[in-house]
GUTORKOL-443508 format. One record per residue (C-alpha): residue in three letters; x, y, z. Coordinates in nm, 3 decimals. Example, Ala and Ser with C-alpha at 12.3 -4.5 7.8 and 13.67 -1.06 7.14 Angstrom:
2
+------+---------+---------+---------+
| resn |       X |       Y |       Z |
+------+---------+---------+---------+
|  ala |   1.230 |  -0.450 |   0.780 |
|  ser |   1.367 |  -0.106 |   0.714 |
+------+---------+---------+---------+
//
This chain:
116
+------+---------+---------+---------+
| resn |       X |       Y |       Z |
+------+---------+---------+---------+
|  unk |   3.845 |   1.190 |  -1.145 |
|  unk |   3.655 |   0.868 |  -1.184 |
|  unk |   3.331 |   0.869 |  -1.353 |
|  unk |   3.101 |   0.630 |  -1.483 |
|  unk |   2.794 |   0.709 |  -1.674 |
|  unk |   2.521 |   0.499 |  -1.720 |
|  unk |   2.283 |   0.501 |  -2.002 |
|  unk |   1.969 |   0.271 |  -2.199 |
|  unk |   1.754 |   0.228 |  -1.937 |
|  unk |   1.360 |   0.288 |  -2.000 |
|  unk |   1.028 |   0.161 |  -1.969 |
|  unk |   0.969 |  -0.215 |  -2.091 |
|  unk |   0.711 |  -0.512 |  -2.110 |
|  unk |   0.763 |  -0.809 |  -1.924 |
|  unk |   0.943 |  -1.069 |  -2.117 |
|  unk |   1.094 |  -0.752 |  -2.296 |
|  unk |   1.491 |  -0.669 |  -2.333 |
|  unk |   1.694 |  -0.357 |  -2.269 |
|  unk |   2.071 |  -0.293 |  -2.338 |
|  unk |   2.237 |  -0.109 |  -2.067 |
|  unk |   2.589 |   0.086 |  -2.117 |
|  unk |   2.840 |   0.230 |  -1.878 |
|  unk |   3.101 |   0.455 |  -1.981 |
|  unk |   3.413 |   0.440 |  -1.789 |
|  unk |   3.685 |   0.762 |  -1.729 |
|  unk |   3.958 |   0.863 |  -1.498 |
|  unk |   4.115 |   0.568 |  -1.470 |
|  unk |   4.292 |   0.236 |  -1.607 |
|  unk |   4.001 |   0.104 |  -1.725 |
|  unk |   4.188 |  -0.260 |  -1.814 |
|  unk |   4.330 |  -0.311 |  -1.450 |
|  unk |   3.989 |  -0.318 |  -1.318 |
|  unk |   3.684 |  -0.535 |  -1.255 |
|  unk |   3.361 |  -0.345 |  -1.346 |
|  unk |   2.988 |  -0.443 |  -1.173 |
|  unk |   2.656 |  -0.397 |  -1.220 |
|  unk |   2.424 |  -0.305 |  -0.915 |
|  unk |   2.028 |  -0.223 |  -0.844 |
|  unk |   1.822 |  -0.027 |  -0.599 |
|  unk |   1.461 |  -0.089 |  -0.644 |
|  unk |   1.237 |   0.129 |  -0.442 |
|  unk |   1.239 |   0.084 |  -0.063 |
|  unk |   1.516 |  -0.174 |  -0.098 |
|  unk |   1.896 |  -0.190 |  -0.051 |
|  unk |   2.101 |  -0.187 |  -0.365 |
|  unk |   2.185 |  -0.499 |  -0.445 |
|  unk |   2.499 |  -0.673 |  -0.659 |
|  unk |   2.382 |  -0.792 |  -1.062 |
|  unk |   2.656 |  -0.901 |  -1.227 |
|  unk |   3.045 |  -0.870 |  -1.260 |
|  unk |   3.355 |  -0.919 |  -1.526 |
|  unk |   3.695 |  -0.979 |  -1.513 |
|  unk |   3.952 |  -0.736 |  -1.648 |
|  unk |   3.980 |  -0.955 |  -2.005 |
|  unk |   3.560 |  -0.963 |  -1.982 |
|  unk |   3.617 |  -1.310 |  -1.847 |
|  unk |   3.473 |  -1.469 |  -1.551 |
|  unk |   3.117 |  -1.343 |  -1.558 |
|  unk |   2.959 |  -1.371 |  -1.201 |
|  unk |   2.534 |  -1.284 |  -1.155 |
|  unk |   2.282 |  -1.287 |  -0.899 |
|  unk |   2.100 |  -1.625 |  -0.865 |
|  unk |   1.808 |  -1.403 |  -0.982 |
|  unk |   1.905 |  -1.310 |  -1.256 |
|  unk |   2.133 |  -1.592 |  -1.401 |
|  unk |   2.023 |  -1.738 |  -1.710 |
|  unk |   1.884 |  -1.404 |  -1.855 |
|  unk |   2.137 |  -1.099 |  -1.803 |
|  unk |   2.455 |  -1.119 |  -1.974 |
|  unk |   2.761 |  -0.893 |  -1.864 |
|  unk |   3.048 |  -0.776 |  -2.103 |
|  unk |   3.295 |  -0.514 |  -2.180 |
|  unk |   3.469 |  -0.345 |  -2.410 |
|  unk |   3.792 |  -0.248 |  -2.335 |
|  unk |   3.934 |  -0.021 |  -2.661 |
|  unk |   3.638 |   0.201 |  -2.564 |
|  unk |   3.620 |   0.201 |  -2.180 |
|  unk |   3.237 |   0.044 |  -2.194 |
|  unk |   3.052 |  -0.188 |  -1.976 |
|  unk |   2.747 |  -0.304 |  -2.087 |
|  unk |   2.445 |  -0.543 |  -1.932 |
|  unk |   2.211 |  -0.752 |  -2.143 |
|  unk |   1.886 |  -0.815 |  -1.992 |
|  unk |   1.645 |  -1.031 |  -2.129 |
|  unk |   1.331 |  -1.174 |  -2.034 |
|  unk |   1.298 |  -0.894 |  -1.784 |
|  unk |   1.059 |  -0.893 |  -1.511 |
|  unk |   0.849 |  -0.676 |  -1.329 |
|  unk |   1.060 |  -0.763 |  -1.015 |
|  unk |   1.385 |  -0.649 |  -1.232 |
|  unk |   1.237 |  -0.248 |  -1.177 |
|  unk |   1.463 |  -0.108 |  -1.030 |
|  unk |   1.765 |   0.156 |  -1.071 |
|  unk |   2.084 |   0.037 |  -1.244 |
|  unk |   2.442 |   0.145 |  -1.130 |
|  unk |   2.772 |   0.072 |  -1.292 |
|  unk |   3.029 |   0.024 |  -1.024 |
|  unk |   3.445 |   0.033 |  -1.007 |
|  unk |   3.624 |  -0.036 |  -0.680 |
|  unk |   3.896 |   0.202 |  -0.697 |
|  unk |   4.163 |   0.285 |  -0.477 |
|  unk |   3.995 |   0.106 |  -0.175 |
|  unk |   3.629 |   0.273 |  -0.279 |
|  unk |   3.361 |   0.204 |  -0.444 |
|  unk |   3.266 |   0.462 |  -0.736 |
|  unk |   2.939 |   0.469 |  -0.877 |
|  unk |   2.711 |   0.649 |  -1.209 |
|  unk |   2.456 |   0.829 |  -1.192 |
|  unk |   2.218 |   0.525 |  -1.202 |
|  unk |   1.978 |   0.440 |  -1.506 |
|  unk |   1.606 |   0.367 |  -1.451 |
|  unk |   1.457 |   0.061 |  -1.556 |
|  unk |   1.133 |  -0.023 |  -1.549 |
|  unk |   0.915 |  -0.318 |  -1.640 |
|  unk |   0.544 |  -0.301 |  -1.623 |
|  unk |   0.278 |  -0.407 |  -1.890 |
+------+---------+---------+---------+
//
């Protein structure tokens, strides 16, 4: 079955960066588009970022443009997200995300959280 497991979340400063991962499995990891959502407390999850197949054609949140970089790594089934100059507003909980056969599939979720 499909799984996706997030991991390198933790606590930060603001202004600090974190490296977050996503391991991908059961499924064709190279036929599919992989995403990056957030929950922060009492809010909806919302979309972060997303990458093509070929880890081309990056697309963000407005919010978040500029200092979160999306990629992928295809030989070992990995997303990862970049975040720099993080925020307090960027608390939140990270999911990886694969829309697969007509559903979405999420991790586990990673926390992040930025506080001085």
């Amino acid at each position: 079955q499909v799984q996706l497991v997030e991991s390198g979340g933790g606590l930060v400063q603001p202004g600090g960066s974190l490296k977050l991962s996503c391991e991908a499995s059961g499924f064709t990891f190279t036929a599919y588009r992989m995403r990056w959502y957030r929950q922060a407390p009492g809010k909806e999850r919302e979309f972060v970022a997303r990458i093509g197949t070929l880890g081309d054609d990056p697309r963000y949140h407005d919010s978040v443009k500029g200092r979160f970089t999306i990629s992928r790594d295809n030989a070992k089934k990995l997303v990862y997200l970049q975040m720099n100059n993080l925020k307090p507003e960027d608390t939140a909980i990270y999911y990886c995300n694969v829309y697969w056969m007509n559903s979405d599939k999420w991790g586990q979720g990673t926390q992040v959280t930025v506080s001085s």
